[in-house]
KESESE-292408 format. One record per atom (N, C-alpha, C): atom name; z, y negated, x negated. Coordinates in nm, 2 decimals, always signed. Layout:
N
SITE  CA  Z  Y  X .
...
! end
This chain:
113
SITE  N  +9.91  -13.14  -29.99 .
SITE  CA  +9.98  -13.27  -29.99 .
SITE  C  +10.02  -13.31  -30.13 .
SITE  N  +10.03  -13.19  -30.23 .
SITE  CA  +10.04  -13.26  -30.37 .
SITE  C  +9.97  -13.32  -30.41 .
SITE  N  +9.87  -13.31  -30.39 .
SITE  CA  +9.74  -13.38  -30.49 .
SITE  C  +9.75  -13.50  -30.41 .
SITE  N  +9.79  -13.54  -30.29 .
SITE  CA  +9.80  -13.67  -30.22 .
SITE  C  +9.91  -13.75  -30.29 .
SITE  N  +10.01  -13.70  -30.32 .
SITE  CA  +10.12  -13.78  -30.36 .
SITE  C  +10.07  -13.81  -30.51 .
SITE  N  +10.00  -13.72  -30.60 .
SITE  CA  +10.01  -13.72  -30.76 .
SITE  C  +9.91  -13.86  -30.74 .
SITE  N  +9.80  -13.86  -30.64 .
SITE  CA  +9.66  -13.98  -30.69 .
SITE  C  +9.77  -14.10  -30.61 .
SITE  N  +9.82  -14.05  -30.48 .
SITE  CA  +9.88  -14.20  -30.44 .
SITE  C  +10.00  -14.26  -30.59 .
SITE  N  +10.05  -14.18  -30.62 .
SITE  CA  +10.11  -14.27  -30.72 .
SITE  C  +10.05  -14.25  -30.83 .
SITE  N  +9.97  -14.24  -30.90 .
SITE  CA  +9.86  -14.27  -31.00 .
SITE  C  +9.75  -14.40  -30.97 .
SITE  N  +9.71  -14.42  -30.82 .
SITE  CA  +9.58  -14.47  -30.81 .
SITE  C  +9.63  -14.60  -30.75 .
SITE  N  +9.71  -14.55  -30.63 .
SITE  CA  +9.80  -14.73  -30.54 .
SITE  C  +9.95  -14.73  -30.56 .
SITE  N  +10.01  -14.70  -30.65 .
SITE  CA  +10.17  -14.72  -30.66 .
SITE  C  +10.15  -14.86  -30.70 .
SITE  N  +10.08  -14.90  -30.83 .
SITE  CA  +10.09  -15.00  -30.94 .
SITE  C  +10.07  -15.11  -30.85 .
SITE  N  +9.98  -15.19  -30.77 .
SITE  CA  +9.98  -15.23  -30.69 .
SITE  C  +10.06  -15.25  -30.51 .
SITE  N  +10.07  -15.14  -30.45 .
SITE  CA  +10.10  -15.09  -30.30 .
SITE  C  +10.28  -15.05  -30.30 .
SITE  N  +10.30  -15.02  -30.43 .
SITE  CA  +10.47  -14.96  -30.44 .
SITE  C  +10.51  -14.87  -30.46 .
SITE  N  +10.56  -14.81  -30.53 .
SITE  CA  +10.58  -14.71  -30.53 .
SITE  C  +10.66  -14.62  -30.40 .
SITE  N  +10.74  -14.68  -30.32 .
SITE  CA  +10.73  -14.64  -30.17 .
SITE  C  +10.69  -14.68  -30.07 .
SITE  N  +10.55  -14.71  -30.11 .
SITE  CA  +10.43  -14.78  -30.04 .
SITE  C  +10.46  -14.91  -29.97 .
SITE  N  +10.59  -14.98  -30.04 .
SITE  CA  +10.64  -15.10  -30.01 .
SITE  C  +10.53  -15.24  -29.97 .
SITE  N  +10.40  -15.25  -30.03 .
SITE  CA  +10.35  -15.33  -30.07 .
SITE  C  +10.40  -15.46  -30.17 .
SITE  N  +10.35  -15.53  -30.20 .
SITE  CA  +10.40  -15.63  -30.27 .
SITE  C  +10.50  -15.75  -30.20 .
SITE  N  +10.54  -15.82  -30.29 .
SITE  CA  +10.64  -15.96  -30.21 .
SITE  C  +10.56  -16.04  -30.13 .
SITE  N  +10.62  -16.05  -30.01 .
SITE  CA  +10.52  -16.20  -29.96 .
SITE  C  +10.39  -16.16  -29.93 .
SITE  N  +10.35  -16.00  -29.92 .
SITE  CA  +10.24  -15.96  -29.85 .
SITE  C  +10.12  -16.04  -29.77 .
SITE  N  +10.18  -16.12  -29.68 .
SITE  CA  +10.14  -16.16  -29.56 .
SITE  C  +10.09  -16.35  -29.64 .
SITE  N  +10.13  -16.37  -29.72 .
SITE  CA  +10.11  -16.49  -29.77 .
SITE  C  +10.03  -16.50  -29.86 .
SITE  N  +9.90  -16.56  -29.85 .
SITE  CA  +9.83  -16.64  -29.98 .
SITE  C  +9.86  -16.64  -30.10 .
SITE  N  +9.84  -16.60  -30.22 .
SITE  CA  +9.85  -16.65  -30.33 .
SITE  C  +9.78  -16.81  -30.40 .
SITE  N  +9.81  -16.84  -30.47 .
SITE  CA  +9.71  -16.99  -30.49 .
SITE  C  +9.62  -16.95  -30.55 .
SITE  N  +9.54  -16.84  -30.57 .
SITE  CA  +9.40  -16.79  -30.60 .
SITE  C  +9.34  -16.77  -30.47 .
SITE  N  +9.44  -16.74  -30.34 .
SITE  CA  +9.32  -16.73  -30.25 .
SITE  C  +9.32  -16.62  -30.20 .
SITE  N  +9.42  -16.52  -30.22 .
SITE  CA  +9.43  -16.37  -30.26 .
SITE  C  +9.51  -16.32  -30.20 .
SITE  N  +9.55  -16.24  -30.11 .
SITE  CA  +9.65  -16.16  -30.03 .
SITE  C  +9.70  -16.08  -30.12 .
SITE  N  +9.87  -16.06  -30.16 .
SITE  CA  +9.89  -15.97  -30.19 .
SITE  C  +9.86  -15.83  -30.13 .
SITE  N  +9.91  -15.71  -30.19 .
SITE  CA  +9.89  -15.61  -30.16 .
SITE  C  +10.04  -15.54  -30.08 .
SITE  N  +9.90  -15.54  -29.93 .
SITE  CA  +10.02  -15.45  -29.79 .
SITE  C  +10.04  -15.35  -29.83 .
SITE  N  +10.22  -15.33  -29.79 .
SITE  CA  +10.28  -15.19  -29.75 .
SITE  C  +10.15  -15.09  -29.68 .
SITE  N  +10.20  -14.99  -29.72 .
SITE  CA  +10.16  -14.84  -29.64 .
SITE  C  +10.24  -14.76  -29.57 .
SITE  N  +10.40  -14.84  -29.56 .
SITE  CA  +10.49  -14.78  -29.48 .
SITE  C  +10.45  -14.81  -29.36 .
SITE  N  +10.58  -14.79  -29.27 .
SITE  CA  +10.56  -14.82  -29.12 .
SITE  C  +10.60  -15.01  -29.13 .
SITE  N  +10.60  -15.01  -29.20 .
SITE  CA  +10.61  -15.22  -29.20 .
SITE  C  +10.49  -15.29  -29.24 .
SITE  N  +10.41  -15.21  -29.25 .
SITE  CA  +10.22  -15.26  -29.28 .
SITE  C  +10.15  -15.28  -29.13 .
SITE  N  +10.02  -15.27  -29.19 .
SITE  CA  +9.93  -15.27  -29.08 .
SITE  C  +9.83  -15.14  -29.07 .
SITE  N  +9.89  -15.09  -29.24 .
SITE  CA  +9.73  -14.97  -29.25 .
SITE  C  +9.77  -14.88  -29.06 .
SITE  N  +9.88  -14.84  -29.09 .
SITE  CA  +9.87  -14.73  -28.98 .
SITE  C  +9.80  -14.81  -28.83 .
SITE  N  +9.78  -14.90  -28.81 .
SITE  CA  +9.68  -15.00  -28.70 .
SITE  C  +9.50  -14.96  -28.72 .
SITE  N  +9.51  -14.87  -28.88 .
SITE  CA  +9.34  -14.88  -28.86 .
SITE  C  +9.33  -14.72  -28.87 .
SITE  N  +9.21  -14.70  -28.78 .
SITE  CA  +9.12  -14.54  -28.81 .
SITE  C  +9.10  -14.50  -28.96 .
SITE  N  +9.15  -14.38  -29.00 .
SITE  CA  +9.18  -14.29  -29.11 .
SITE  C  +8.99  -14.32  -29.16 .
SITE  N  +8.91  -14.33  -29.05 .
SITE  CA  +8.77  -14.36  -29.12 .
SITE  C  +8.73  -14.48  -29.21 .
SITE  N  +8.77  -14.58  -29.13 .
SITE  CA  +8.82  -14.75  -29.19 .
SITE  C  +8.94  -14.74  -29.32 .
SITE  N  +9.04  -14.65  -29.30 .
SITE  CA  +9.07  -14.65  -29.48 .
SITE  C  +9.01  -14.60  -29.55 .
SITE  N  +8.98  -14.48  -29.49 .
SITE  CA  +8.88  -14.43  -29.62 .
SITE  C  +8.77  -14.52  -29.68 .
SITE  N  +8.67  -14.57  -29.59 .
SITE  CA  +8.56  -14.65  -29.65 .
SITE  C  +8.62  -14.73  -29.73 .
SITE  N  +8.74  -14.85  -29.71 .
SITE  CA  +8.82  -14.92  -29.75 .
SITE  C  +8.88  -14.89  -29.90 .
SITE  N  +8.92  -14.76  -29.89 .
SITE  CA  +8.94  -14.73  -30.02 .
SITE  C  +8.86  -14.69  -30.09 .
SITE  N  +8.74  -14.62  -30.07 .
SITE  CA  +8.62  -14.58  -30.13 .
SITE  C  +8.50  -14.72  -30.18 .
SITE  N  +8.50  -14.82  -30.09 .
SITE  CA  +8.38  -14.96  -30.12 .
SITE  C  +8.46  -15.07  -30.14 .
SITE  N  +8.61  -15.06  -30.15 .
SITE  CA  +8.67  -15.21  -30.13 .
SITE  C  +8.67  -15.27  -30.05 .
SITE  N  +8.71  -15.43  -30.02 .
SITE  CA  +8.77  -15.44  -29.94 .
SITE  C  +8.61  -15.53  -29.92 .
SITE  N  +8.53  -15.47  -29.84 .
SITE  CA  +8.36  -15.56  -29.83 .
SITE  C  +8.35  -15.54  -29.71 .
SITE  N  +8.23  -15.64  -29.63 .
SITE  CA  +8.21  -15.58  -29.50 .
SITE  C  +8.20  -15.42  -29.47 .
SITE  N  +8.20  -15.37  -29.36 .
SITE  CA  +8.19  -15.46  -29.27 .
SITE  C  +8.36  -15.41  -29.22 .
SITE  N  +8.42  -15.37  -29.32 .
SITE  CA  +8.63  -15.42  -29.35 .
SITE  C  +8.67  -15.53  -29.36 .
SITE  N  +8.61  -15.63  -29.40 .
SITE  CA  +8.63  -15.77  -29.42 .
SITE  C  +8.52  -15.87  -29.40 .
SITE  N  +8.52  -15.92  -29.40 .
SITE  CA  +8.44  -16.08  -29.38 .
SITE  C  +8.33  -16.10  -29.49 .
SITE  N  +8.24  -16.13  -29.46 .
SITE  CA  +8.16  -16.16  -29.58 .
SITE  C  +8.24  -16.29  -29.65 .
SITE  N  +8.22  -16.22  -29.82 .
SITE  CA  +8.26  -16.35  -29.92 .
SITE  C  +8.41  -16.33  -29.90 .
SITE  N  +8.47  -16.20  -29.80 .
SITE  CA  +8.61  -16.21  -29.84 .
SITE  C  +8.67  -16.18  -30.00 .
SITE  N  +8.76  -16.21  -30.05 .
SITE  CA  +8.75  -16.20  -30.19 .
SITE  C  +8.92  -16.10  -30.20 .
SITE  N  +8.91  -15.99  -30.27 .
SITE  CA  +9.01  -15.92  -30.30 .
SITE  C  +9.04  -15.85  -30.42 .
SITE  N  +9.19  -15.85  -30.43 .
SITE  CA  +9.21  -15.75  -30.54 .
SITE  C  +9.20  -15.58  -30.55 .
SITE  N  +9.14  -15.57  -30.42 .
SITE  CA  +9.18  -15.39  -30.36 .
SITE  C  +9.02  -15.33  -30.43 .
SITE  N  +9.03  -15.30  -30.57 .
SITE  CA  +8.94  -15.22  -30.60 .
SITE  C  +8.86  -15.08  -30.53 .
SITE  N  +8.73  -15.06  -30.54 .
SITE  CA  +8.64  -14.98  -30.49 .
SITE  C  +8.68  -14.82  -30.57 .
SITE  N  +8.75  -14.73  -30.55 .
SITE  CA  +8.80  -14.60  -30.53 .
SITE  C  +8.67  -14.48  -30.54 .
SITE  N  +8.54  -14.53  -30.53 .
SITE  CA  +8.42  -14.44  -30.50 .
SITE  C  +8.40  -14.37  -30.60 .
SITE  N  +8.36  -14.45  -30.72 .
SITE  CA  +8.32  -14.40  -30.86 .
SITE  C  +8.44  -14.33  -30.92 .
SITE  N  +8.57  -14.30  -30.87 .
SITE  CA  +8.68  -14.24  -30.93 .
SITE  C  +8.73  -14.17  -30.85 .
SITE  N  +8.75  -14.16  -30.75 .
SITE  CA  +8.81  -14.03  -30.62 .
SITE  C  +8.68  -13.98  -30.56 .
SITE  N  +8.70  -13.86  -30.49 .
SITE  CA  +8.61  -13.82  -30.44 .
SITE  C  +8.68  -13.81  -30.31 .
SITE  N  +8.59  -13.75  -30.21 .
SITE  CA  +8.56  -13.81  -30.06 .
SITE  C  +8.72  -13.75  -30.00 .
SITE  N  +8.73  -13.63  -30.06 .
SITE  CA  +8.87  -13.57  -30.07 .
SITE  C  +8.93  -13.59  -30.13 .
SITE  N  +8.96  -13.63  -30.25 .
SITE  CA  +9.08  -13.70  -30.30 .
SITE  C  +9.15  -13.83  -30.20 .
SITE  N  +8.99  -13.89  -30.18 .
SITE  CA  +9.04  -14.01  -30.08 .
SITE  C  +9.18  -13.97  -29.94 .
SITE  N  +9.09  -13.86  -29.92 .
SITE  CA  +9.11  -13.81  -29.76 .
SITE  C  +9.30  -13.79  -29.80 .
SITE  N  +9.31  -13.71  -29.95 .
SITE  CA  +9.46  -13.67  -29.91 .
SITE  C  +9.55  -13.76  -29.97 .
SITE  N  +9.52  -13.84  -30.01 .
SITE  CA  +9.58  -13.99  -30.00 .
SITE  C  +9.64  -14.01  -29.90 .
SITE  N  +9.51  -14.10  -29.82 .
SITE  CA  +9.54  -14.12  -29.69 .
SITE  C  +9.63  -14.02  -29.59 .
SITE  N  +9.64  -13.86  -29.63 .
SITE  CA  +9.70  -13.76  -29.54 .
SITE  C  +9.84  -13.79  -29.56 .
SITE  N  +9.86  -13.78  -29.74 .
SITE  CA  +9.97  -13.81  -29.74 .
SITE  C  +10.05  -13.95  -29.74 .
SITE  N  +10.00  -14.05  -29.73 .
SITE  CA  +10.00  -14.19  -29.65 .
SITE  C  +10.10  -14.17  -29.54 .
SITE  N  +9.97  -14.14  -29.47 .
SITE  CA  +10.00  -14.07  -29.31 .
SITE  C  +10.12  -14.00  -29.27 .
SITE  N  +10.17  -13.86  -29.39 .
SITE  CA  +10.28  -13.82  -29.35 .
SITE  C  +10.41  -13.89  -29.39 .
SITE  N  +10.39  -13.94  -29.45 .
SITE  CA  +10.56  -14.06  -29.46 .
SITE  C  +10.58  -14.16  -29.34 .
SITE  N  +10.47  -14.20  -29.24 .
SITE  CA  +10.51  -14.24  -29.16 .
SITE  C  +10.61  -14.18  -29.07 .
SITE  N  +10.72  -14.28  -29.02 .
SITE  CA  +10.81  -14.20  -28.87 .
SITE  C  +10.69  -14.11  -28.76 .
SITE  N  +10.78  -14.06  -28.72 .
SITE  CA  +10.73  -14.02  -28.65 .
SITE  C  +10.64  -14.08  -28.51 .
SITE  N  +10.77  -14.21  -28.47 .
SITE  CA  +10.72  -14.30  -28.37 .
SITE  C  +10.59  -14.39  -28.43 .
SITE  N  +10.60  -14.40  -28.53 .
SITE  CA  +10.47  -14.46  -28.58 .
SITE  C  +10.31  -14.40  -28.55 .
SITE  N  +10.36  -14.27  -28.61 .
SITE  CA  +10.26  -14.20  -28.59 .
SITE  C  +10.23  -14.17  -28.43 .
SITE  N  +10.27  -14.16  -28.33 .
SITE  CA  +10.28  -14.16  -28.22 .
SITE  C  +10.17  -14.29  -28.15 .
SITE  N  +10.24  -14.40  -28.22 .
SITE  CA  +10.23  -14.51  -28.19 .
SITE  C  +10.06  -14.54  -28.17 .
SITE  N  +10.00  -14.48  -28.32 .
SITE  CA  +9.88  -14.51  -28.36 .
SITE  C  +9.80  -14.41  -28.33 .
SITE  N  +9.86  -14.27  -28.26 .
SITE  CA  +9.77  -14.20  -28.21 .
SITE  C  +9.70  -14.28  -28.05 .
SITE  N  +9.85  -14.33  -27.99 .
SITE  CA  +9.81  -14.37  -27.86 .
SITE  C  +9.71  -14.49  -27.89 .
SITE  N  +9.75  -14.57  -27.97 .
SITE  CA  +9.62  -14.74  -28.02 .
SITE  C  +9.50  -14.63  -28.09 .
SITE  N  +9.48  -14.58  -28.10 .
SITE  CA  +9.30  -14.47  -28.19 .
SITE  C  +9.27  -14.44  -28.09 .
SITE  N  +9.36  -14.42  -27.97 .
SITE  CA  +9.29  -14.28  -27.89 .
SITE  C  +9.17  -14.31  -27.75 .
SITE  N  +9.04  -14.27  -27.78 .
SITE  CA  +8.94  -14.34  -27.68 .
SITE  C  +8.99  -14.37  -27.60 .
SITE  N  +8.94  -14.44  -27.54 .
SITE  CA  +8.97  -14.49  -27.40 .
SITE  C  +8.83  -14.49  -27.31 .
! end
């Protein structure tokens, strides 16, 4: 879990928060066109998506087929600088700062049906 916390605040603090706050006004446009940068707490949306979908997300950016073609973002591509496991314990330790109900929450929304 260390190496999760040393790259999350090395690689997405500067951007995402340092307690994965996200930026101000997240949810709102910039006049470039640009979404700030979502929380990773339990007041985001990351815990809504499969650990597979951040990963890619953080490894290729924010490009299909995570976004829309010609979506435009500030969330740089992670590939050429983390490796597939650095990514992973990011995300683990992501993961474990959620409540507990959260994590509950998102097991029951992931879980096949």
């Amino acid at each position: 879990m260390a190496v999760g916390v040393e790259l999350g605040r090395a690689e997405c603090a500067s951007c995402h928060g340092a307690k994965r706050e996200g930026q101000p006004d997240w949810r709102t446009r910039r006049p470039d066109g640009r979404l700030p940068a979502p929380p990773h707490d339990a007041s985001g949306h990351t815990w809504h998506h499969p650990r597979e979908q951040l990963a890619a997300i953080v490894k290729h950016g924010m490009v299909p087929p995570n976004a829309p073609e010609g979506y435009v973002s500030d969330m740089p591509a992670f590939g050429a600088k983390l490796t597939d496991r650095q990514i992973q314990n990011v995300l683990a330790w992501i993961e474990s700062q959620w409540p507990a109900e959260i994590r509950q929450q998102r097991e029951q929304m992931l879980a096949p049906r």
